[in-house]
C-alpha positions in Angstrom: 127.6 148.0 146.2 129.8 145.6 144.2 131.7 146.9 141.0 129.5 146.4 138.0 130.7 143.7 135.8 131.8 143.7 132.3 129.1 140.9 131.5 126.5 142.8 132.7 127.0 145.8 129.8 128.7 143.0 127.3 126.2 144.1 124.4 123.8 146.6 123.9 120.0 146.2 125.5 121.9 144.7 128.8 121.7 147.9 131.6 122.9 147.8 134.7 119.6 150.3 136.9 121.0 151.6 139.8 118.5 153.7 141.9 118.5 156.1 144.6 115.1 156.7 146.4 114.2 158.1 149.9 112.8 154.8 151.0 112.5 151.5 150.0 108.5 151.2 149.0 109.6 153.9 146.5 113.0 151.6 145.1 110.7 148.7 145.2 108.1 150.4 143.3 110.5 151.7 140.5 112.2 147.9 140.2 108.3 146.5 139.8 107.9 148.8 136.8 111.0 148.5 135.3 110.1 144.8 135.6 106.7 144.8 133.7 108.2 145.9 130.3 111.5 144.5 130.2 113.6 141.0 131.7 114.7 142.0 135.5 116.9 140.5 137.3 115.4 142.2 140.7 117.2 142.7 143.6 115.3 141.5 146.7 116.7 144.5 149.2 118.5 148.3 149.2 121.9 149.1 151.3 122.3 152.2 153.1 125.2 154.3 153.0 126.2 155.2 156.5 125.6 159.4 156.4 124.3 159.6 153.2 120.3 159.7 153.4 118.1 157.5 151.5 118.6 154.0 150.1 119.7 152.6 146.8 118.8 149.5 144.6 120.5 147.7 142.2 118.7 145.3 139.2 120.1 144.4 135.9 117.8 144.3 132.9 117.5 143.4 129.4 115.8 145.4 126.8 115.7 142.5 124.3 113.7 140.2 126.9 110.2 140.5 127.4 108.8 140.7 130.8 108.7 137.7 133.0 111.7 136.3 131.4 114.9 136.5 133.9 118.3 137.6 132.7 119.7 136.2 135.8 118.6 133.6 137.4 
């Protein structure tokens, strides 16, 4: 995954979510409900780590946003 950028933390309420699941229905479902309560930028897919299990997701969000409302286009 890419380094997390200063922007993305630059003032409190802006998180950067990063999530470790089994699969990626699970990571998916997690982003969805982080999504209905607060502004998500979500990420459309997980990575793998070659021999590491699982999957992990990335979305930023923004606590001071309501739902529906994208922090990043």
């Amino acid at each position: 995954m890419r380094q997390i950028n200063d922007a993305h933390v630059a003032e409190p309420g802006l998180a950067v979510v990063e999530v470790a699941t089994a699969d990626d229905q699970t990571a998916f479902a997690l982003q969805e409900v982080l999504a209905t309560r607060w502004a998500t930028a979500m990420a459309d897919r997980t990575t793998r780590v070659p021999g590491e299990p699982g999957v992990r997701l990335r979305c930023y969000l923004d606590r001071h946003r309501t739902a529906g409302r994208w922090l990043y286009p």
